[in-house]
C-alpha positions in Angstrom: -34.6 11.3 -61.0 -36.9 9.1 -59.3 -36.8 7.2 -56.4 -37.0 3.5 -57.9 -33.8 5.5 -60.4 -32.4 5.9 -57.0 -32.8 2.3 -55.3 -31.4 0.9 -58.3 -28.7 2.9 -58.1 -28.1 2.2 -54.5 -27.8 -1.7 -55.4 -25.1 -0.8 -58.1 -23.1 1.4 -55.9 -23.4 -2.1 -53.1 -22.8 -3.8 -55.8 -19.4 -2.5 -56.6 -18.4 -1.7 -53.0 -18.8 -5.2 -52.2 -17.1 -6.4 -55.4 -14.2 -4.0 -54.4 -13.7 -5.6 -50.8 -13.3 -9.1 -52.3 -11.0 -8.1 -54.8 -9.0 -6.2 -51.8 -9.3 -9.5 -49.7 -7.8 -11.5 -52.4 -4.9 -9.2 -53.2 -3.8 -8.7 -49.4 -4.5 -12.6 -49.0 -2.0 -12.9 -51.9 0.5 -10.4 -50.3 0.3 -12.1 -46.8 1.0 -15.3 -48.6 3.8 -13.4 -50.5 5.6 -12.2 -46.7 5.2 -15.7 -46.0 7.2 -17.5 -48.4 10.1 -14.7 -47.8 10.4 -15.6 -44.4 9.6 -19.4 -44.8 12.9 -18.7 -47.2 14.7 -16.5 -44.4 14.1 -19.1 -42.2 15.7 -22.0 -44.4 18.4 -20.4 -45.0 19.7 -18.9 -41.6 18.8 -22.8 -40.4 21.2 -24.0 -43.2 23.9 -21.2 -42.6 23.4 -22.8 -38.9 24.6 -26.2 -40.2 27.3 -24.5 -41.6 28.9 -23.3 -38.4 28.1 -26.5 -36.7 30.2 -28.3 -39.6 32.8 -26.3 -39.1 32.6 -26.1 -35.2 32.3 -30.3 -35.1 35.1 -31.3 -37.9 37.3 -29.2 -35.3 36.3 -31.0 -32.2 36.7 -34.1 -34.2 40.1 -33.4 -34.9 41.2 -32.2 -31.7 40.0 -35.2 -30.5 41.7 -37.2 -32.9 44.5 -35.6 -32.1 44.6 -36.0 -28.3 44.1 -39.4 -28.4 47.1 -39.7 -30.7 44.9 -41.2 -33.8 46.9 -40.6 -37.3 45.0 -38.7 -39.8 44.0 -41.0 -42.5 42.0 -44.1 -43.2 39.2 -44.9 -40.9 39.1 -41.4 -39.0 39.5 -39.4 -42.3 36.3 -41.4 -43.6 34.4 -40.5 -40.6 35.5 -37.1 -40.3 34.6 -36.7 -44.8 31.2 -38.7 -43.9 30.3 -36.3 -41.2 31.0 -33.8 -43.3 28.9 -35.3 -46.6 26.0 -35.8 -44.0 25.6 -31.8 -42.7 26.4 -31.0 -46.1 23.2 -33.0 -47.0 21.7 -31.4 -44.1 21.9 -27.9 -45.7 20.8 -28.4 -48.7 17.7 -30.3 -47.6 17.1 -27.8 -45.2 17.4 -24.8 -48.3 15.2 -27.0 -50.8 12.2 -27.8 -47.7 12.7 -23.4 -47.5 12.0 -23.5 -51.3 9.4 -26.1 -51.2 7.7 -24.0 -48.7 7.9 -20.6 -50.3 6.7 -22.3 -53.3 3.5 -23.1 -51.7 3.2 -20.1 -49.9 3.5 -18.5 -53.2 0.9 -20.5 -54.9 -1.2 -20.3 -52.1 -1.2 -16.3 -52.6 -1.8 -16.5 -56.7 -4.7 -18.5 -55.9 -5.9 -15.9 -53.4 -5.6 -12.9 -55.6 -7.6 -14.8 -58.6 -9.7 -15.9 -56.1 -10.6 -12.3 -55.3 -11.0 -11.3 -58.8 -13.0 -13.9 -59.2 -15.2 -13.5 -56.4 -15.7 -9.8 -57.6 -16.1 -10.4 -60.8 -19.1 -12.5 -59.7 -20.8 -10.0 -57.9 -20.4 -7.5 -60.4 -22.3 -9.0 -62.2 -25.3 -10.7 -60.4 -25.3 -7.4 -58.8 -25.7 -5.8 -62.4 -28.4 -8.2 -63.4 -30.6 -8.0 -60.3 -30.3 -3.9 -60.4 -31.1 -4.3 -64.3 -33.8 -7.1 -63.5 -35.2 -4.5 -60.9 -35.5 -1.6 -63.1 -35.7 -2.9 -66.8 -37.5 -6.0 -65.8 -40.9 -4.0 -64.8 -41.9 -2.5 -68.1 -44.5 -3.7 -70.0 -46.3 -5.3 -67.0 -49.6 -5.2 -65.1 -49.1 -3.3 -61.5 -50.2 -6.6 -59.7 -47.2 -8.3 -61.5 -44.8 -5.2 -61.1 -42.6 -6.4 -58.1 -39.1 -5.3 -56.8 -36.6 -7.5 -55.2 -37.9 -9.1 -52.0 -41.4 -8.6 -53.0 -41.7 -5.0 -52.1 -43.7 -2.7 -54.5 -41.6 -0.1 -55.3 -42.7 3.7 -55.5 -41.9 4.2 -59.3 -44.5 1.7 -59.6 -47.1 2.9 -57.4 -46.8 6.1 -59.9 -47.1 4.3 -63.0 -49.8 2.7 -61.4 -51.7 5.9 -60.5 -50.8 7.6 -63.8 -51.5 4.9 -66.0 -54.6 2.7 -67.2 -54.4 1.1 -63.7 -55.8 3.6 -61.3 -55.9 1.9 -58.0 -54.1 -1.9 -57.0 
């Protein structure tokens, strides 16, 4: 094989390496974002299931104090006490559903990452492809003033072509 076989070569194998680090990037982007909606969830709920025992903990202070202050147990100080208890229940599920909201985006946030990566690689496969088939398909049939690699450089397949062919010096 010859060395302008090899060079080409060389860009694919870059080629695919780099293509293979984006797509990695994307999918541990996506599984980061994955462990971040579980504990954005984990979160929510031990925040809700902390409502909870303060529900409990206050509609027991409230009727102790009810109690010591000699207040019956209906009207007015049942409403309070039913309100209190509407209001954390509110509390804890608006507390679960911002938890689901935020996993949610978390969640997106990760798809969009892994397609990203795909995408990304995907990409560079093939521009990498066509400048590695640009570089070695793309000098046949030409004059060795107008055979140029990448960058500009002058490979060494062509210098040999050149010496071998109907060109014998540049």
């Amino acid at each position: 094989m010859d060395p302008f076989t090899w060079v080409v070569l060389a860009m694919l194998a870059g080629t695919t390496a780099t293509a293979y680090g984006q797509y990695q990037a994307g999918q541990s982007q996506k599984k980061l974002a994955e462990y971040n909606a579980a504990l954005a969830k984990r979160e929510a709920d031990i925040e809700a299931d902390r409502f909870k025992r303060e529900k409990v903990t206050l509609a027991s202070r409230m009727r102790a104090g009810y109690g010591a202050a000699g207040v019956q147990m209906s009207g007015t100080p049942l409403e309070v006490m039913d309100q209190t208890a509407k209001d954390i229940e509110s509390d804890i599920a608006l507390t679960r559903w911002k938890g689901d909201v935020e996993a949610g985006l978390y969640r997106y946030k990760g798809r969009v990452a892994g397609r990203s990566g795909t995408w990304k690689a995907g990409t560079t496969l093939l521009t990498g492809g066509t400048k590695a088939g640009a570089a070695y398909f793309g000098t046949k049939g030409k004059t060795p003033q107008t055979r140029l690699a990448p960058g500009g450089l002058r490979s060494y397949r062509l210098f040999q072509e050149s010496q071998t062919g109907p060109y014998k010096k540049w």
